[in-house]
C-alpha positions in Angstrom: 2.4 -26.5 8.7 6.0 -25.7 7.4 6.6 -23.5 5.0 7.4 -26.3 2.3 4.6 -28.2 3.0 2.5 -24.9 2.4 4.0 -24.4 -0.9 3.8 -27.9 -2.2 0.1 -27.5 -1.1 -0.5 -24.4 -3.0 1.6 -25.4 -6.3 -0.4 -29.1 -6.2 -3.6 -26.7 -5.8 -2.6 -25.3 -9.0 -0.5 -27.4 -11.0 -0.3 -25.5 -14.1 1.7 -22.4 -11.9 3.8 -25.1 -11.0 4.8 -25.6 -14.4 5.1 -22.3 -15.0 7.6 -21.8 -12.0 9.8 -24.6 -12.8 10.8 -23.7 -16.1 11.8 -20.1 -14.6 15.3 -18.6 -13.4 16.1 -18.1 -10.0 16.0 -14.2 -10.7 12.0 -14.7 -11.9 11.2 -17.0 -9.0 12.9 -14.7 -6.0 10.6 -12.0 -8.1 7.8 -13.8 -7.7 8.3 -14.6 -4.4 8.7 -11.1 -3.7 5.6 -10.1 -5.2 3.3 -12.8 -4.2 3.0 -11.2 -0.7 2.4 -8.2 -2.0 -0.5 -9.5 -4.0 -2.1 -11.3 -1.5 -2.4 -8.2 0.9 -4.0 -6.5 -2.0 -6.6 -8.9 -2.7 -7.1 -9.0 1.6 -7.6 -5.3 1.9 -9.9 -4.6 -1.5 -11.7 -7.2 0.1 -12.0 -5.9 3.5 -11.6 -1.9 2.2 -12.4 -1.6 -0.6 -10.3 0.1 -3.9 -10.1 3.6 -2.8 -8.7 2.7 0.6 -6.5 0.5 -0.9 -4.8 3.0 -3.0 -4.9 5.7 -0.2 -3.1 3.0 2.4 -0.5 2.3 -0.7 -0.2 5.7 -1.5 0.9 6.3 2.1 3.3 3.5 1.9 4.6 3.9 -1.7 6.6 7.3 -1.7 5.7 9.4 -4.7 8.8 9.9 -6.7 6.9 11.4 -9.3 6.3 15.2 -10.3 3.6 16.4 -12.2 6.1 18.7 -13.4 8.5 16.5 -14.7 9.6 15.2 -18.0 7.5 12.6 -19.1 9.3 9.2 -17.5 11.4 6.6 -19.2 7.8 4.6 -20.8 7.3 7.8 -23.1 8.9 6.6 -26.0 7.3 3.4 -25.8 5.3 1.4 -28.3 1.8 0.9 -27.0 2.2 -2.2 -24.5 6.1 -2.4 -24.2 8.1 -1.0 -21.6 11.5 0.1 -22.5 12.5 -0.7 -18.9 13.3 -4.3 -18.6 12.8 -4.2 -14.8 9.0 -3.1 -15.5 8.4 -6.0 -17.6 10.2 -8.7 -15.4 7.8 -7.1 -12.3 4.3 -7.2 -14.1 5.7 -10.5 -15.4 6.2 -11.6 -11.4 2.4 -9.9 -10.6 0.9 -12.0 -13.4 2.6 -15.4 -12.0 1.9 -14.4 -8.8 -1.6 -13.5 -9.3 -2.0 -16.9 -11.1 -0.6 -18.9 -8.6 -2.6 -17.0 -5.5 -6.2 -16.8 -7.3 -6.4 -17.7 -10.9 -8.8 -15.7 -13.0 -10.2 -12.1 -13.0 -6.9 -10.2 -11.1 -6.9 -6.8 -13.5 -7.8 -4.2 -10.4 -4.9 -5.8 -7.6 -2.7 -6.0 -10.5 -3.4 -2.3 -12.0 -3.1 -1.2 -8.2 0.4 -3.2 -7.3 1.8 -2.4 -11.1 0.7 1.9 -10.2 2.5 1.3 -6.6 5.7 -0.1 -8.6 5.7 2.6 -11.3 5.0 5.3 -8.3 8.3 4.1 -6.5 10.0 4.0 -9.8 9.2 7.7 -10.5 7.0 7.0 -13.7 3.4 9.0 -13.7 0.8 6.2 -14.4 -3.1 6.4 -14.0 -5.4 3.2 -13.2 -7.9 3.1 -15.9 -11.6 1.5 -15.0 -13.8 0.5 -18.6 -16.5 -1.7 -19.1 -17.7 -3.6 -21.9 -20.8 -5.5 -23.2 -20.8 -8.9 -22.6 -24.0 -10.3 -24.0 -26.8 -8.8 -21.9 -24.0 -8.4 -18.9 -21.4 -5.5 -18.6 -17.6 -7.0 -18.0 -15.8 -4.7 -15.8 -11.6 -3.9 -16.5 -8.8 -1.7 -15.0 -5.7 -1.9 -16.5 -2.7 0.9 -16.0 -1.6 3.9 -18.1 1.6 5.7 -19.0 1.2 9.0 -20.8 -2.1 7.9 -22.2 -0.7 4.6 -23.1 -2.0 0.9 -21.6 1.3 -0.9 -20.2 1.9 -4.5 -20.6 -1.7 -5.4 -21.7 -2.9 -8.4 -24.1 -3.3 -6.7 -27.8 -7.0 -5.8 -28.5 -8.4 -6.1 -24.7 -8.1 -2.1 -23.6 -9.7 -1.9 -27.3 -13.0 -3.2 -26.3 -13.6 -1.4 -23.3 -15.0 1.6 -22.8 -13.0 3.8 -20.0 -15.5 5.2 -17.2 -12.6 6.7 -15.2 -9.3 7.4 -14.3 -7.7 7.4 -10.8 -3.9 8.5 -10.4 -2.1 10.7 -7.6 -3.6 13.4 -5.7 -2.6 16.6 -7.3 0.9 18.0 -5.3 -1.1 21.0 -4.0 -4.5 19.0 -2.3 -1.8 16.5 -0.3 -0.2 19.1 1.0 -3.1 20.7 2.3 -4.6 17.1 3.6 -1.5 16.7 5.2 -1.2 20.4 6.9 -4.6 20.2 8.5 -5.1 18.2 12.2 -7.0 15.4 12.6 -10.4 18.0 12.7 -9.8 19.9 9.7 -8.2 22.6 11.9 -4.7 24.2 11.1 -1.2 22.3 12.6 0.4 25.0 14.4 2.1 26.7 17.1 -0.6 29.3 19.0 
């Protein structure tokens, strides 16, 4: 199948992405395009490996720019939900459309976990948040992504009514160092 046959498949699959995508620049469709790779991989491997392998492989892949011992990075000073940095926005913008247009519906955990890889490579400290809430008789499940204690670029009211059960961020500096000093047996690397 050619590639714009594929693509007229998948935007008459979903027609209201298609809208979406016409009425949008060339700068916010190459991001999309960009990202919608990305988002499908995600959605392959927490399928196939689950979360925390997930963010292992991507924190292999995704360098760390980060220091815990840095200043607090440029989403401090933000109001709760809005990222000063207009290229932040315009990316979790492009991981929203391209979640819709992949797999509408529940996307929070590969969108917390490509939104932490972005922020990671942009040098910002960020933390996936996982809360539940009571749905009725039935818990609802939600991860969403911190800054400095802050949830970034969620709907108003939704981290509100969740109850966090954990956080998941980097490794701490000195623990990945010594993960990455040991062989392949726990032994030492070294000469004799």
């Amino acid at each position: 199948m050619s590639p714009k046959a594929s693509s007229l498949l998948l935007m008459n699959s979903r027609p209201e992405a298609a809208r979406t995508l016409r009425h949008l620049p060339i700068a916010g469709l190459a991001r999309v395009a960009l990202v919608l790779p990305v988002v499908v991989a995600l959605d392959a491997s927490l399928r196939l490996v689950g979360f925390r392998r997930t963010q292992r492989l991507l924190g292999w892949i995704v360098p760390d720019r980060t220091s815990r011992t840095s200043p607090p990075g440029p989403h401090a000073d933000a109001p709760n939900n809005q990222p000063p940095d207009p290229r932040t926005a315009a990316v979790v913008q492009a991981i929203d459309r391209a979640g819709t247009l992949y797999r509408p519906g529940r996307m929070c955990l590969r969108r917390a976990l490509a939104l932490w890889a972005w922020l990671r490579w942009q040098g910002t400290p960020s933390d996936i948040v996982f809360g539940v809430r009571r749905d009725g008789h039935a818990l609802t499940a939600h991860a969403w992504v911190e800054v400095n204690g802050r949830p970034l670029q969620e709907p108003a009211g939704l981290v509100a009514q969740h109850v966090a059960l954990g956080t998941v961020g980097r490794e701490p500096q000195s623990r990945a160092r010594a993960h990455r000093a040991r062989g392949p047996h726990g032994s030492a690397r070294g000469g004799s």
